[in-house]
C-alpha positions as CSV (number, residue, x, y, z in Angstrom):
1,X,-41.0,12.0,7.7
2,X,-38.3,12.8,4.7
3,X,-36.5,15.6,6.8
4,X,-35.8,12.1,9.3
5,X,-35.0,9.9,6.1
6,X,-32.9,12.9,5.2
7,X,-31.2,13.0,8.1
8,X,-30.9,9.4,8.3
9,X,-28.9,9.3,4.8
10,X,-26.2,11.6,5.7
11,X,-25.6,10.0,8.7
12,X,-24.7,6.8,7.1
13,X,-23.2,8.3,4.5
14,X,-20.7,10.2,7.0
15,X,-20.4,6.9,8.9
16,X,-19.6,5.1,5.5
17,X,-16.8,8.2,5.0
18,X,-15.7,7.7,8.1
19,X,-15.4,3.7,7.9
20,X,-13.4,4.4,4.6
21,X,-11.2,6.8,6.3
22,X,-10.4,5.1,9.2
23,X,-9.2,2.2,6.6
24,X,-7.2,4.8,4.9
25,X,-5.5,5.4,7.9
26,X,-4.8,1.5,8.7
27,X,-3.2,1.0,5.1
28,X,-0.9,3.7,5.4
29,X,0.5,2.7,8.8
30,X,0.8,-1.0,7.5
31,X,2.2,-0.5,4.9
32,X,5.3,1.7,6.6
33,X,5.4,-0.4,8.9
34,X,6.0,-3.5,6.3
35,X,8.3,-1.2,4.8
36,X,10.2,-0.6,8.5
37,X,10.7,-4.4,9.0
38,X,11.9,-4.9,5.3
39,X,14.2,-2.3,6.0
40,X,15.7,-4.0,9.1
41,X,15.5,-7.0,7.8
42,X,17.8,-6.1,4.9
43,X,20.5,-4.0,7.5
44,X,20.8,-7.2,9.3
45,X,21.3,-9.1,6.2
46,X,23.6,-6.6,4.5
47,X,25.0,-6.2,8.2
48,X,24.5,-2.6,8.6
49,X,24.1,-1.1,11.7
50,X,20.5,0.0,12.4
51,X,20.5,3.6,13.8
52,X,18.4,5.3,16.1
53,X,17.9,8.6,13.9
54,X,15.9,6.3,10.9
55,X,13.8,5.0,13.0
56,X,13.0,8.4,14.2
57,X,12.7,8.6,10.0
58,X,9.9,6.4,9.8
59,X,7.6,8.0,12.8
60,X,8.5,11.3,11.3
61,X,6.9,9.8,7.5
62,X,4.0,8.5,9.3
63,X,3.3,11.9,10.4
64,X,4.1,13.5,6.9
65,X,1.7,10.8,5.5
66,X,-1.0,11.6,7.7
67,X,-0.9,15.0,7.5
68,X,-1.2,14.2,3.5
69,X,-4.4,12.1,4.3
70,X,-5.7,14.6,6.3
71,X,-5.2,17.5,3.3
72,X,-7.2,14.8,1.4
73,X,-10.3,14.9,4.0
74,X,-10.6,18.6,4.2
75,X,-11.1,18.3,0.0
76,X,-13.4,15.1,0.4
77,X,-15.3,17.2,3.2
78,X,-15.6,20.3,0.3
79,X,-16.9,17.8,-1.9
80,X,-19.9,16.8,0.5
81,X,-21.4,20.0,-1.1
82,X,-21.8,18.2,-4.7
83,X,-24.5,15.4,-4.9
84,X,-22.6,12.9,-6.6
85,X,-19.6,13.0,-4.2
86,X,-20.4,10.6,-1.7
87,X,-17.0,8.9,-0.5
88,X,-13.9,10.4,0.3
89,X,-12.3,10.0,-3.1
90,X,-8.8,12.1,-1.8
91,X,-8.5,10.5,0.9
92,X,-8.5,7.2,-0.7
93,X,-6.3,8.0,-3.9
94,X,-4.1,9.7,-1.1
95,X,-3.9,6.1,0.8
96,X,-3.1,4.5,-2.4
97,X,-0.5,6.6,-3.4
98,X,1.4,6.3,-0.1
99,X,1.0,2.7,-0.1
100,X,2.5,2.3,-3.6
101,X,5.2,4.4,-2.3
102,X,5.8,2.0,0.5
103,X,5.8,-1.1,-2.0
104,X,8.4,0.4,-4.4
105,X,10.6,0.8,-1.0
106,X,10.1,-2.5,0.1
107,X,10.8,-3.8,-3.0
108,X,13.7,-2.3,-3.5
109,X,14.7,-3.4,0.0
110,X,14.6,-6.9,-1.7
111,X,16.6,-6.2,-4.2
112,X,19.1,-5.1,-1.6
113,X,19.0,-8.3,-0.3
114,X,18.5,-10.2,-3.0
115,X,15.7,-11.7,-2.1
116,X,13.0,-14.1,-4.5
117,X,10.8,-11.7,-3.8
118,X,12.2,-8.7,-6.0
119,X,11.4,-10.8,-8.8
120,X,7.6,-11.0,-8.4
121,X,6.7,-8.4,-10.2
122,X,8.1,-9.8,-13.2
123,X,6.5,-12.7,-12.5
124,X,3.2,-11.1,-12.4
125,X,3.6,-9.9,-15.6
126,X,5.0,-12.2,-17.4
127,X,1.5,-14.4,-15.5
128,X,-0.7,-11.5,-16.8
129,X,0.9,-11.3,-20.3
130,X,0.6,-15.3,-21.0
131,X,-1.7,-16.0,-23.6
132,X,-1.2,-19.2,-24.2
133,X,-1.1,-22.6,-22.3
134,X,2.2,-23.0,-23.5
135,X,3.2,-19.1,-22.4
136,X,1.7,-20.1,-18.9
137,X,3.8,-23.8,-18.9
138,X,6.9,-22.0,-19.7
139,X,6.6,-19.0,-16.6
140,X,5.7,-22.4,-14.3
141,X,8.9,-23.9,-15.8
142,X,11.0,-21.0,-14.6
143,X,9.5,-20.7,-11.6
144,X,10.2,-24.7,-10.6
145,X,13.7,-23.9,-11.6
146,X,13.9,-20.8,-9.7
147,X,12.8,-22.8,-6.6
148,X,15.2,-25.8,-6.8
149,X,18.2,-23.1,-7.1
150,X,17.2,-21.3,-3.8
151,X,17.0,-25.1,-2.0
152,X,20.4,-25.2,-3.4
């Protein structure tokens, strides 16, 4: 009965790798694909002609990135030979660096278009850094203020 119960435990545990991979996989594509539309979207603001050859760019990235997340599985599947390492650790710090990558790009495609979203970050942190009632009324205040000048 344990060699079944045995069994039963890696399986879900390769199922549960496999679940986390799969999501791996999702984020990465998202998030160039959020950075692909960001970056069109900023061409036809700053009226730059969209070529043919970066769009070829971005298929050609997904494949880099997978091949990257894929590196990362071969180490996670070495690691199955340890007791303690039971998810696919590479593969998910591999996802999140690639999707931190693809943020930085999309923000900086809102700074090319001068968008009110390349000021969120500093938002955030200002948010985060707030201490005080009087911190948090202040970062409210400037972000009324920021409002009424874009309706402007």
């Amino acid at each position: 009965m344990s060699d079944f119960s045995f069994h039963l435990n890696i399986t879900q545990d390769i199922g549960h790798g496999m679940t986390l991979i799969f999501i791996c996989a999702v984020a990465i594509l998202l998030a160039v694909l959020i950075d692909l539309s960001t970056g069109v979207e900023r061409a036809k603001k700053c009226k730059e002609r969209i070529k043919s050859h970066i769009l070829r760019r971005t298929i050609s990235k997904v494949v880099d990135y997978y091949r990257l997340l894929f590196f990362g599985v071969i180490i996670d599947v070495l690691g199955l030979a340890f007791v303690w390492y039971n998810m696919p650790y590479c593969a998910v710090v591999v996802a999140v660096g690639v999707v931190l990558i693809e943020a930085k790009s999309v923000l900086e495609n809102y700074h090319k278009m001068k968008s009110a979203a390349r000021d969120m970050p500093a938002v955030v942190k200002q948010i985060i850094d707030a201490v005080t009632d009087k911190d948090a009324e202040k970062i409210i205040e400037l972000i009324k203020d920021n409002d009424k000048r874009e309706d402007e």
